[in-house]
C-alpha angles and dihedrals in degrees: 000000000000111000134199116263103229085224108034111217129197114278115274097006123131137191115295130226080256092075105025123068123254126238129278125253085229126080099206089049091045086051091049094046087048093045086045104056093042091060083247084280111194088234100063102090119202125184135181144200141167138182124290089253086055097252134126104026126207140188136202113204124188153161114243115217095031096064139084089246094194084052099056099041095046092045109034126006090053094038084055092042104045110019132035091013088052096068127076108242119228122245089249091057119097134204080245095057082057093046083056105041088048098046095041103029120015108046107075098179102091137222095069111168132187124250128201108166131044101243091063083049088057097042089049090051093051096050100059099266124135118223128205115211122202127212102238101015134099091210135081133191124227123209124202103243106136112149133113130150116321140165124281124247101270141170120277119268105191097036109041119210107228082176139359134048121348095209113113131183111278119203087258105102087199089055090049104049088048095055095060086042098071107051086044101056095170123114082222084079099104131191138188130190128203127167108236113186122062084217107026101040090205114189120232134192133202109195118186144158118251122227088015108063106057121241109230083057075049099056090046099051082048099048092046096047085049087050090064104103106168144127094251147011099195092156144006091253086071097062091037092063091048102047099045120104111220107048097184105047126113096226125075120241104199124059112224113194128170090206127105100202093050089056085056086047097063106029080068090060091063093253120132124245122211117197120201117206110243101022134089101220134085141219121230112185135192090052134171126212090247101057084064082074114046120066131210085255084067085078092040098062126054112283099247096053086043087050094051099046093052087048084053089046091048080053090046079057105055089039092056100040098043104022112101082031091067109042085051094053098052090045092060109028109005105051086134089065088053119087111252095237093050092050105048077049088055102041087047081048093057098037095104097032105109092200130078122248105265090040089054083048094049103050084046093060104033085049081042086053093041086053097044088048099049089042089059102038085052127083113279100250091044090028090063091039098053096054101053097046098037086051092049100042101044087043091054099036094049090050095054083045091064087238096123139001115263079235092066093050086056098050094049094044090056096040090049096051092041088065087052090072103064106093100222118082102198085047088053085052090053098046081045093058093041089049087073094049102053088047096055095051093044082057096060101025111022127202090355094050088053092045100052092043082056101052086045090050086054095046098048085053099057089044082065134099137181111207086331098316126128108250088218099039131158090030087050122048079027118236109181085184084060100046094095098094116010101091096000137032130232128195123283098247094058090051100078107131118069120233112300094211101044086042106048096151097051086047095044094049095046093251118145121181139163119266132219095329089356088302129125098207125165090231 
């Protein structure tokens, strides 16, 4: 859980030599304070050499686990065993001329960085880095050799590739960042790391692309992420909780994805990617309500099949947030809009159900979520067991019980795969939970209780704003230039501007350009 710092602290910071100690003179005091703050934990390695004629002694200290082991072998250990420490220094050489020759000369691997205090010593260590310690000298240096075992590059699990590319985020940052990497091969691909977390440290990267993504979207991404003073960072979803403006809104207002080439996608687009260290999804900011709902396969299919299967996933949507609404509210206050010969099958269909229509609705989706749930929290072959024949068992068993009416099986199945189809799985959470709502007050209201959530809905969506973008843009406020590719989709020779309202400064400046294949998607 992250929790409050009782005395909050730039983002990022840490503490300074003015507040930390320095380090000893001394090699073996610098070791035990070392040992000492670390709880003498068996995973902190420290090794240490000296010349043959027993002077100027050094020491390599290190995290296992943590560290690129072959690194650290091939680069350091063996250049200090074999190489520098071998040789018998002369009277005339110092312990400074080493510190010299190794910083300069003899480490090849490259971002050294110089260390004065002991809390940068620490925060080197735990994040992977080894750091060399001299005998006589107050300064260490800190080598980049942060490693250790990680995941593969895999295939997504949460959003399926039906075509395109298989490779998913992994919880390496590095990983990450280099996957992207290689389908953008511009210099204009900009990133910037800050360390959110007092405790956690959690690296966090902000990758963008200059010229592109417009400043003052920029500023504010800064300013808000600067704004995070908390314990731990242990995921994205963290950050995006606490950066989002409306806290108490239904709809998401960052867009996670685990896709590479969705994050191209939309670092073409002129949007901005955060990357968390030790999570596999991304975060895509500025976003619109509609980019929850189209999907990179949507450029890699004809235009007209990719047109047709976003018009059946806006269905999906209406289906899954008024579905059971609706049917609730005909049943108790609208029978006339129903045909008669529906309705007397309808009414034969309830004469034996004790419950009211809303309560039979409401045991059907609340039994359709528990078995969602426990479909998902379970492993994937008894997961996907579980939930088909939980779901037909319970539904036919429960209708020859006289609990519900076969009608309304049919109405929540429908209703539950229907939410299945909308790509984005933190959009899906939030039609589940309005679901509920707009059932309850159909219940009590009807047609007119459904009408006025829904204008409310509306209203509330245009009221939002990602990083100063309209939700609902470019419907409202209306951009005919940007129509190309929010509901349909045009092909990809006639797309060839990017969005007017994501990118201000372009369109501002009078620069037009391709996006993703020559397209200007929203995903």
């Amino acid at each position: 859980m992250a929790k409050r710092n009782p005395e909050p602290k730039p983002a990022g910071a840490h503490e300074g030599s003015t507040s930390s100690p320095p380090l000893s003179l001394s090699l073996e005091d610098n070791v035990k304070v070392i040992r000492s703050r670390l709880g003498n934990s068996p995973d902190l390695i420290i090794r240490e050499y000296e010349t043959t004629d027993n002077a100027n002694q050094m020491a390599a200290a290190y995290i296992s686990g943590i560290i690129d082991k072959e690194r650290v072998e091939e680069f350091i250990t063996h250049a200090f065993s074999f190489g520098i420490l071998s040789e018998k220094t002369s009277d005339e050489q110092t312990i400074l001329d080493l510190f010299a020759y190794v910083q300069e000369k003899a480490l090849t691997i490259g971002k050294e960085k110089l260390i004065k205090d002991l809390n940068s010593l620490l925060e080197a260590l735990m994040s992977g880095d080894t750091v060399l310690l001299f005998h006589g000298l107050k300064d260490a240096i800190s080598l980049s050799t942060s490693g250790g075992e990680s995941r593969a590059v895999t295939e997504a699990a949460t959003q399926v590739a039906i075509r395109g590319s298989k490779e998913s985020f992994t919880e390496s940052l590095g990983t990450n960042i280099a996957l992207v990497r290689r389908r953008i091969k511009s210099p204009d691909l900009w990133i910037e790391t800050m360390t959110l977390g007092a405790v956690t440290k959690t690296d966090v990267t902000m990758m963008y692309i200059h010229g592109l993504a417009p400043e003052e979207t920029l500023q504010e991404f800064r300013k808000k992420l600067q704004a995070i003073h908390v314990d731990s960072i242990l995921e994205s979803g963290y950050i995006e909780q606490m950066i989002e403006e409306n806290r108490f809104s239904p709809f998401p207002t960052m867009y996670n994805t685990e896709r590479p080439d969705s994050v191209a996608g939309n670092l073409l687009e002129g949007r901005i990617a955060l990357f968390v260290d030790g999570t596999p999804f991304v975060l895509i900011a500025p976003t619109t309500f509609l980019m929850f709902f189209h999907t990179v396969e949507d450029y890699y299919q004809r235009y007209d099949i990719s047109t047709l299967i976003r018009l059946l996933r806006l269905l999906c949507l209406v289906i899954s947030l008024f579905g059971p609404a609706v049917f609730v509210a005909a049943l108790n206050f609208h029978q006339e809009m129903i045909p008669t010969p529906l309705l007397i099958n309808l009414a034969s269909q309830r004469e034996g159900v004790p419950f009211p229509t809303f309560v039979e609705a409401l045991m059907m989706e609340v039994t359709f979520e528990i078995i969602r749930e426990a479909g998902i929290r379970m492993p994937s072959p008894i997961g996907q067991t579980v939930s088909i024949i939980g779901g037909l068992v319970l539904g036919q068993a429960a209708v020859q019980a006289g609990i519900v009416s076969p009608a309304m099986v049919i109405v929540v199945s429908l209703t539950g795969i229907s939410s299945f189809a909308t790509p984005s799985f933190n959009m899906a959470l939030s039609i589940r939970v309005l679901r509920f709502v707009i059932m309850f007050i159909a219940a009590f209201i009807g047609l007119y209780g459904i009408a006025i959530i829904s204008l409310m809905l509306v209203a509330h969506m245009c009221s939002l704003r990602s990083l100063g973008v309209p939700y609902l843009s470019p419907i409202a406020p209306f951009a005919p230039g940007d129509q190309k590719d929010v509901i349909l989709r045009t092909p990809l020779h006639f797309m060839k501007t990017r969005k007017r309202l994501i990118n201000r400064s372009s369109t501002e400046s009078g620069q037009t350009g391709q996006n993703r294949q020559g397209n200007n998607n929203e995903n």
